[in-house]
C-alpha positions as CSV (number, residue, x, y, z in Angstrom):
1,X,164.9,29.4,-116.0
2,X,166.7,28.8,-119.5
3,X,169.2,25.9,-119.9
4,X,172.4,27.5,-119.0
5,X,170.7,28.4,-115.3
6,X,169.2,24.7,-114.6
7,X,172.5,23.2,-115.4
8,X,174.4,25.5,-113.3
9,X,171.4,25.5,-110.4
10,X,171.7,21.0,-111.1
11,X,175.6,21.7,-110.7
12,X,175.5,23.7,-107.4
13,X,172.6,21.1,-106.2
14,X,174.9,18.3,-106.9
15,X,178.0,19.5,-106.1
16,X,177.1,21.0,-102.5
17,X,175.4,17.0,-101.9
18,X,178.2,15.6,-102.6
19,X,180.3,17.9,-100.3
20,X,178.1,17.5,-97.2
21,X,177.9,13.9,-97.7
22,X,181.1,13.4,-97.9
23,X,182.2,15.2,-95.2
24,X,180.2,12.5,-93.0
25,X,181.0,9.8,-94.6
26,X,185.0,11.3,-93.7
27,X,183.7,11.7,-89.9
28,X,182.6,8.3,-89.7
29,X,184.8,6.4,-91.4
30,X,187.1,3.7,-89.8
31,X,190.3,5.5,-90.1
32,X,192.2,4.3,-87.6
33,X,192.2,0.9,-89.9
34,X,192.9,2.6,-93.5
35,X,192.2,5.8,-95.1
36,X,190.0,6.9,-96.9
37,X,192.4,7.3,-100.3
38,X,193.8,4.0,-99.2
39,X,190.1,2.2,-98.9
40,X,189.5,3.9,-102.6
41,X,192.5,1.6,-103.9
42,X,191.4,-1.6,-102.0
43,X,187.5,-0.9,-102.8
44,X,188.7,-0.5,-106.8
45,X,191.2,-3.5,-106.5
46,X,188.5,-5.8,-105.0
47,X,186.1,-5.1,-107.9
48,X,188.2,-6.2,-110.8
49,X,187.8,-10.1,-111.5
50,X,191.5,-10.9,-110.3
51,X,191.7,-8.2,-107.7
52,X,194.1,-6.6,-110.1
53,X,194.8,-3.6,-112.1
54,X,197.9,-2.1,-114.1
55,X,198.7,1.1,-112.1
56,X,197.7,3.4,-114.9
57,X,194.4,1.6,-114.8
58,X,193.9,2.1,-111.1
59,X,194.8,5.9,-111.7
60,X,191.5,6.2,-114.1
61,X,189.6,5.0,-111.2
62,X,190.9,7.0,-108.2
63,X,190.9,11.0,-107.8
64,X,194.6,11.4,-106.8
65,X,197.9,12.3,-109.2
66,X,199.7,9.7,-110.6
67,X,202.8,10.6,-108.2
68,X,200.4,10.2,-105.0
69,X,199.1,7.0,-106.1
70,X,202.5,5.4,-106.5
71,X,203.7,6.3,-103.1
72,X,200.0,5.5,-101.7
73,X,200.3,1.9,-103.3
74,X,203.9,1.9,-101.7
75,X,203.0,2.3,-98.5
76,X,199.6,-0.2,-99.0
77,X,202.8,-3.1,-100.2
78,X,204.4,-2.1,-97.2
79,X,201.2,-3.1,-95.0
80,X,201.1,-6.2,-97.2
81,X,197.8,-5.1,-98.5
82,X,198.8,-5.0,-101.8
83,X,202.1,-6.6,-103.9
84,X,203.2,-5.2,-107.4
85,X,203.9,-6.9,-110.0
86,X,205.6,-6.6,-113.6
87,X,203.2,-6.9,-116.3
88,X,203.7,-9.7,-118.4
89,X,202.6,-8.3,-121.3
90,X,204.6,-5.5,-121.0
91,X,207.7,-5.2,-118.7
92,X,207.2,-1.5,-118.5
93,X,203.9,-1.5,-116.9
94,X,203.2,-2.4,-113.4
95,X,200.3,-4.9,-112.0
96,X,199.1,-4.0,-108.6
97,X,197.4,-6.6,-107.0
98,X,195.0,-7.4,-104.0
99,X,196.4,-9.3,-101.4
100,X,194.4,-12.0,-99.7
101,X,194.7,-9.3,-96.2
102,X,194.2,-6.6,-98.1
103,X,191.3,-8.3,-99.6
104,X,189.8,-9.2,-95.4
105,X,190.7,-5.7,-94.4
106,X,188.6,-4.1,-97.3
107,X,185.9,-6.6,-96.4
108,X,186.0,-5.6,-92.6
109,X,185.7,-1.7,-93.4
110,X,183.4,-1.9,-96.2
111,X,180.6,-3.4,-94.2
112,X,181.0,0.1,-91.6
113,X,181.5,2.1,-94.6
114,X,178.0,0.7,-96.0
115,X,176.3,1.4,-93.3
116,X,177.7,4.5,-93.0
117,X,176.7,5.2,-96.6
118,X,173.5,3.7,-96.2
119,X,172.3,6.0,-92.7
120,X,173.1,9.3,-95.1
121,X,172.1,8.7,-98.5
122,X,169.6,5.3,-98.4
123,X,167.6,7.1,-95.2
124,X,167.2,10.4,-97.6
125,X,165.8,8.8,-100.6
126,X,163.1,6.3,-101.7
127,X,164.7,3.0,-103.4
128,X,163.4,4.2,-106.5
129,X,165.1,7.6,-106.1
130,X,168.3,5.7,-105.3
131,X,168.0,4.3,-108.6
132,X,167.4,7.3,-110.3
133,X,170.2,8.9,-108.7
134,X,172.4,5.9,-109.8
135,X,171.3,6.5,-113.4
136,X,171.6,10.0,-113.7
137,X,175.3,9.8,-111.7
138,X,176.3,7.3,-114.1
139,X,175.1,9.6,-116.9
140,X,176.7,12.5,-116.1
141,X,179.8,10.1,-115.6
142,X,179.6,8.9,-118.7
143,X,178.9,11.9,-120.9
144,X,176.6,12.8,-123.7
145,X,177.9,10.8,-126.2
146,X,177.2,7.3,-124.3
């Protein structure tokens, strides 16, 4: 097998995982609370060290268009999950941050989502492959000039 066939072969490996594991993951998560796009903006909101992000931050981190994150962060002020703000530093930019209920909700839907995550992937693999997988994910994130 030359190069060209073991990345495509590592590609269809990779990308057919991720499909089927994400396709549980949909079935079994809590959506009657938020959805799935919706827990992607809390879950990337609750990792920053104010709970906040300009909007075309948050849009680096989530796989939706810029026009479907503005209404989806809309309709997560409207909940009172999340408030917006005018940047400070820049009155054309826009802060949007986590909300101290938006904040418990993630917190409540994160620890089924965990488990969730941790019955399809973590019952599959050793620790050590978990780590591995971690690495080489965040490689292939990264690209080949980090």
């Amino acid at each position: 097998m030359n190069d060209k066939s073991a990345s495509v072969a590592a590609w269809e490996a990779l990308f057919r995982a991720q499909v089927s594991v994400l396709r549980q993951l949909n079935r079994e998560f809590p959506s009657e609370e938020l959805s799935f796009n919706e827990y992607d903006v809390l879950f990337n909101l609750a990792r920053q060290p104010e709970r906040q992000l300009r909007i075309r931050d948050l849009n680096r981190h989530l796989l939706l268009t810029q026009p479907s994150v503005s209404r989806l962060v809309d309709r997560l002020v409207s909940r009172g999950l999340v408030r917006k703000e005018t940047d400070p530093g820049d009155g054309r930019g826009t802060i949007v941050c986590l909300t101290d209920s938006g904040y418990d909700l993630f917190r409540k839907v994160a620890v089924v989502h965990a488990e969730s995550i941790h019955r399809r992937v973590g019952s599959a693999l050793t620790t050590e492959e978990l780590r591995t997988l971690a690495a080489l994910s965040d490689k292939l994130r990264l690209g080949p000039d980090h």
